[in-house]
C-alpha positions in Angstrom: 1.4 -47.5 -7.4 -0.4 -45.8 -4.3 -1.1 -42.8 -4.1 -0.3 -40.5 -1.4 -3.3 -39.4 0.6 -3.7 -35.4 0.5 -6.1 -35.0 3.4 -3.9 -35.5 7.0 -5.3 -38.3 9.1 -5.3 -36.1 12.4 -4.8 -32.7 14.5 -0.6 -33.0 14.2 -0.6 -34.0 10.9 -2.5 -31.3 9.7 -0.4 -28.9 11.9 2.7 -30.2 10.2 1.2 -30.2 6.7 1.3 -26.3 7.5 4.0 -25.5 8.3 5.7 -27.7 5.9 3.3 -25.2 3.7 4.9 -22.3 5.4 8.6 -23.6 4.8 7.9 -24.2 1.0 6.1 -20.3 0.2 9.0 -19.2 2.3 11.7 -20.8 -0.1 10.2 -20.5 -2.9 9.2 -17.0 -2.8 11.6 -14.3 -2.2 8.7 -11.3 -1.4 7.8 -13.5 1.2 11.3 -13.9 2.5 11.7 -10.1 2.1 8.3 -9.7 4.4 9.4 -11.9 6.8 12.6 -10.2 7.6 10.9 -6.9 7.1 8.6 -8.0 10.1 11.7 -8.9 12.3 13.2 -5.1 11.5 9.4 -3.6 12.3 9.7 -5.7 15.8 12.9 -4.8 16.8 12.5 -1.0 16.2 9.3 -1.8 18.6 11.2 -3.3 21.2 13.8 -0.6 20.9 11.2 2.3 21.2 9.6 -0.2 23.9 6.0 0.8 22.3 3.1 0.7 24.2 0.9 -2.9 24.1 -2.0 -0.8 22.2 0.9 0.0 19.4 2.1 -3.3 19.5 -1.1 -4.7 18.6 -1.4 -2.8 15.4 2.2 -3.9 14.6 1.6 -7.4 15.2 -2.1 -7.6 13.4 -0.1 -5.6 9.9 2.4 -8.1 10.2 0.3 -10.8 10.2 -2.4 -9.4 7.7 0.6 -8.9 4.8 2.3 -12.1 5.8 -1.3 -13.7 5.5 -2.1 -11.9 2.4 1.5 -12.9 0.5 0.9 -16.9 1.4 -2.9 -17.1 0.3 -1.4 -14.9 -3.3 1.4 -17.3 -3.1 -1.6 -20.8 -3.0 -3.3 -19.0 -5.8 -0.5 -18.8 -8.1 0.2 -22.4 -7.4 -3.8 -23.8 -8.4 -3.5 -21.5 -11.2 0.0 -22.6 -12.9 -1.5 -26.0 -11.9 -5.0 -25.8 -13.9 -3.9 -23.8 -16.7 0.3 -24.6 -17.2 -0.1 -22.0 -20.7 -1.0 -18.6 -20.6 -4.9 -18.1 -20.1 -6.4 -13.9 -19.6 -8.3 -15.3 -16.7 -5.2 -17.0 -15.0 -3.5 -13.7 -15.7 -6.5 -12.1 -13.9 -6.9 -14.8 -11.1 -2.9 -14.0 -10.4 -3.5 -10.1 -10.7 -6.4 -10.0 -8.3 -4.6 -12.4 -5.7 -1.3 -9.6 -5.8 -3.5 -6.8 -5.6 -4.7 -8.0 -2.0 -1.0 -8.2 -1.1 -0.6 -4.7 -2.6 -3.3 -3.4 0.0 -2.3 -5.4 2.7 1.2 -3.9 2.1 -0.7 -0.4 2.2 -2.9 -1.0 5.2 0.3 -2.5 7.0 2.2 0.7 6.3 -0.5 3.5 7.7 -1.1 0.9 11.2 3.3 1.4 10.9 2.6 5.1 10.7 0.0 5.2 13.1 2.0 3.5 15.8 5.7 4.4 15.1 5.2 7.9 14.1 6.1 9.3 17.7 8.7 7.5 18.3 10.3 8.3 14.7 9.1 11.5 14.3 9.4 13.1 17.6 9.8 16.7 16.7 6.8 16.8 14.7 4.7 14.8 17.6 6.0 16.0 21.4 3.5 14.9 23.8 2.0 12.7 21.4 0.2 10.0 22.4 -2.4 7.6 21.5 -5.2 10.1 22.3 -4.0 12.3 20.3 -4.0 12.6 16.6 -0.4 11.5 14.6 1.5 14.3 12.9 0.2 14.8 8.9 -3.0 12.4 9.9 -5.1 14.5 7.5 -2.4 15.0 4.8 -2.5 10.9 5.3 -5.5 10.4 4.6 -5.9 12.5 2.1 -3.7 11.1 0.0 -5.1 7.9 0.6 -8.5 9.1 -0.8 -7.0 11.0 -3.7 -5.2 7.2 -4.5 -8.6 4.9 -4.2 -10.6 7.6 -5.9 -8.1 7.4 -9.2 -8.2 4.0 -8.9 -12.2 4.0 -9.3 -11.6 6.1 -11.9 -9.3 3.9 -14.0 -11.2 0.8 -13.3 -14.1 2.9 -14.8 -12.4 4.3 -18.4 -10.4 0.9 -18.1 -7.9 2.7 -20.5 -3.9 2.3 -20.4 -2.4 0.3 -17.7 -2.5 0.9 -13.9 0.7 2.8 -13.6 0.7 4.3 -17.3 -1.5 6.0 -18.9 -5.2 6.1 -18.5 -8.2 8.6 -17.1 -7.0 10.2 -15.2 -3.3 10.8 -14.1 -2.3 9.1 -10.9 0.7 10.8 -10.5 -0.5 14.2 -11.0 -3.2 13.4 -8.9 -1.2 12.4 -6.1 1.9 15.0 -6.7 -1.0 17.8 -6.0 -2.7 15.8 -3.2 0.8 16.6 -1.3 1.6 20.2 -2.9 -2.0 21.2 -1.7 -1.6 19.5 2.1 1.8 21.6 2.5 0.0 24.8 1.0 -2.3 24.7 3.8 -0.3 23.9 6.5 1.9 26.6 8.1 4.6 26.9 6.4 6.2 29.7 4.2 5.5 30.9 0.8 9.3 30.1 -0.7 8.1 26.6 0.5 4.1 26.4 -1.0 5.5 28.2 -4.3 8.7 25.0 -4.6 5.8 22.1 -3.9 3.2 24.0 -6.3 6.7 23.5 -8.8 7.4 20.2 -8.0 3.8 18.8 -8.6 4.0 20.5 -11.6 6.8 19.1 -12.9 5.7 15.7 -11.9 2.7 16.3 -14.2 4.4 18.0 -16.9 7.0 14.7 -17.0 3.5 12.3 -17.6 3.3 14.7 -20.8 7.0 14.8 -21.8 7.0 11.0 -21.7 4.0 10.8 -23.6 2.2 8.9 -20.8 -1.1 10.8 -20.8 -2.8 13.8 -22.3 -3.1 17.1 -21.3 -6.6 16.6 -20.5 -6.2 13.5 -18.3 -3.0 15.2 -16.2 -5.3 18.7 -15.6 -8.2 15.9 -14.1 -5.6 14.4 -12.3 -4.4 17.7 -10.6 -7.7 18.9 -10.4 -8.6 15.9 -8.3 -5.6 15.8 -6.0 -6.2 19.7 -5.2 -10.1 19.1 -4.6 -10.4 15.8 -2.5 -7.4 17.6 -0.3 -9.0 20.5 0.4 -12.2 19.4 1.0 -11.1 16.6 3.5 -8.6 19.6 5.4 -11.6 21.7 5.6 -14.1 18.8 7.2 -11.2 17.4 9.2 
């Protein structure tokens, strides 16, 4: 019996071997069918807001770097199941790792969204806005972002619980307080400040009720979201 020959003999071959790649992620996986129609929604609201070319540009490249991202998780997965069929930690980890860089493609994909659509979606919060200027909430952005990588750190450091339960220290709180503290320093009335503070707090206080994390780890948690927010509102 011959066997088939796995490298393609020329340029078309190869090109078809591809796509024929393409086709079978796209069957098989239904994220990636999920991204793909997602990207068609993202490019007609683009051709409906008829966005500039610049804007465009940073729509195309997310699309392309989580679409990207979602096939090379999808060839991982299917070298992994080959090599080790049974259930290996490091096949876990190889599988974990390869989702992870869909998970921040995902999250890059949706600030270049933000950064792009946000006038056209947003417009009473950015009149006159263009791309000299800074988006509406830019620093509140990015200073949830911060707050986000810098628990991560932190839990890949204590390496205790799981990502999104338990663990040093408490994302949720961490992120909950990020937000309260952004809307505490932004112009808006006391009522307001006072219901976010009381929100975040009950965010927190929920990680305790359920028994996710200790007092100790929620009050770092909080403590982080309200310092990394400040700090980055008062250097940017």
């Amino acid at each position: 019996m011959s066997r088939q020959p796995i490298k393609p003999g020329n340029w078309l071959e190869s090109v078809n071997c591809a796509i024929e790649g393409i086709l079978w992620a796209v069957k098989s996986q239904p994220h990636l069918r999920w991204h793909f129609l997602g990207s068609i929604c993202v490019l007609l609201v683009a051709l409906f807001f008829r966005v500039s070319v610049l804007e465009l540009i940073l729509l195309v490249f997310a699309i392309i770097l989580v679409l990207f991202a979602e096939i090379i998780n999808t060839a991982v997965e299917v070298v992994v199941d080959m090599i080790s069929p049974d259930y290996h930690p490091l096949a876990k980890r190889a599988k974990d790792v390869a989702a992870g860089s869909v998970l921040i493609a995902s999250i890059g994909a949706a600030v270049m969204g933000y950064l792009a659509l946000s006038q056209y979606l947003l417009p009473p919060l950015s009149k006159g806005l263009n791309l000299l200027r800074h988006p509406p909430g830019e620093v509140s952005v990015i200073a949830v972002l911060a707050v986000t990588i810098l628990v991560v750190l932190l839990k890949a450091r204590f390496a205790g619980g799981t990502p999104l339960h338990g663990g040093m220290p408490s994302g949720h709180a961490a992120v909950a307080f990020s937000i309260a503290t952004s809307i505490a320093v932004t112009d808006v009335s006391l009522v307001i400040v006072v219901m976010a503070l009381l929100l975040a707090t009950m965010v927190s206080h929920s990680r305790l009720l359920m028994k996710i994390h200790s007092l100790r780890e929620v009050l770092v948690g909080a403590a982080i979201g309200v310092a990394i927010t400040l700090l980055i509102h008062l250097i940017l």
